[in-house]
N, C-alpha and C positions, 0 to 999 in steps of 0.2 A: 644091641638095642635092648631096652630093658621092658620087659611083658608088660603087658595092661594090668596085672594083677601085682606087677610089683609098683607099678602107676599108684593102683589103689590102696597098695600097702605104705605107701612113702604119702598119698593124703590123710588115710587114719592116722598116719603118726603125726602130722603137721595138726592136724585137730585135737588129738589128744594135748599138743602142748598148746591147744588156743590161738591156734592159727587158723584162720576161716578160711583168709583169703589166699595164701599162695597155693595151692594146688589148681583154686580157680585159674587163676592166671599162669601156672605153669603147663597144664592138664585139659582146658576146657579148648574147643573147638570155638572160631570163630561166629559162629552160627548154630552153638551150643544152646540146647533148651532143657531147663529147670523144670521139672513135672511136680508139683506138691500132689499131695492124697486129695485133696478136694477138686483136680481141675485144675486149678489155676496154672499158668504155663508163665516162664518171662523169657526168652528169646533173646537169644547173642550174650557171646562173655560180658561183653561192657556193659552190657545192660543186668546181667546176674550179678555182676561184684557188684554196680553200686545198688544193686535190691540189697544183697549182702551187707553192705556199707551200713545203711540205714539200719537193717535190722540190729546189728551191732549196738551203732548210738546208742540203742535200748539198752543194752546189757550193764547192769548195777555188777553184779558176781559172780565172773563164770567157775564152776565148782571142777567139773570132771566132763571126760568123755568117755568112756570104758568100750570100747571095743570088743567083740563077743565072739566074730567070725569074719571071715575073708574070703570069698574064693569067684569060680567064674572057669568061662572056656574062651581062649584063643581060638578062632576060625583058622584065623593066616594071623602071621606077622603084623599088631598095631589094630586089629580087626576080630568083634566078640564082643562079649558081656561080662562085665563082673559083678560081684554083692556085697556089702558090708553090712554086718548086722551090728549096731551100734546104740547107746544110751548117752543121753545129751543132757548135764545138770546144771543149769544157769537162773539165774535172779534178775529179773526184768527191774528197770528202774520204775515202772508202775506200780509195782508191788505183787505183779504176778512172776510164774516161775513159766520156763521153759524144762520141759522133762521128756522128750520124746522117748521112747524105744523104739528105735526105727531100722528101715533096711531102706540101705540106697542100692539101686541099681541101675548099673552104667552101661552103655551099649557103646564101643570103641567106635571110632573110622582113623585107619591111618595115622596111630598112634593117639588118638584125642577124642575127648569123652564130647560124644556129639549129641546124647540124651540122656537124662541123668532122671531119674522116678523115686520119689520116695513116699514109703509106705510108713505109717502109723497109726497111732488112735489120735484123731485130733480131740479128745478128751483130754488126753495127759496134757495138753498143753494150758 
């Protein structure tokens, strides 16, 4: 069975090549909840890929994702936390830019990311 940090290591790398959406769908809990910095929650995989979905449509150019850090603790087996500290360079088709430098963090259950939080400056966006 492959740790939750190699979980998060095998989604960084699916982002870095502009893939949003398979680790959602490989990774997320049924009843997986999306935390933004402001509050805002969306609740259950199918309902985070198609937020995801939309967001997307947006995207005129995605540039980079550069990856900075990785890590986290196993409790047991499938169960824990991990963090990725990451930078997101993309071109909205409105004319604005998506730039976060952000850290997500994942909280596992039984192999699957069952809260997922991320932190930034909602300025950069």
């Amino acid at each position: 069975m492959s740790s939750i940090i190699d979980h998060t290591n095998t989604m960084m790398e699916q982002l870095q090549q502009g893939d949003f959406l398979s680790g959602m769908e490989q990774f997320y809990a049924d009843d997986a909840v999306n935390e933004e910095v402001t509050g805002a929650k969306v609740v259950g995989r199918e309902a985070i890929i198609e937020n995801e979905k939309n967001v997307l449509e947006g995207v005129k150019a995605f540039h980079s994702v550069t990856v900075h850090s990785v890590g986290g603790h196993e409790t047991s087996p499938g169960n824990g936390v991990t963090f990725a500290e990451y930078s997101i360079r993309v071109d909205m088709k409105d004319g604005s830019t998506f730039n976060p430098d952000q850290v997500q963090v994942t909280t596992w259950k039984d192999g699957k990311a069952s809260h997922i939080k991320f932190y930034y400056d909602p300025s950069q966006m």
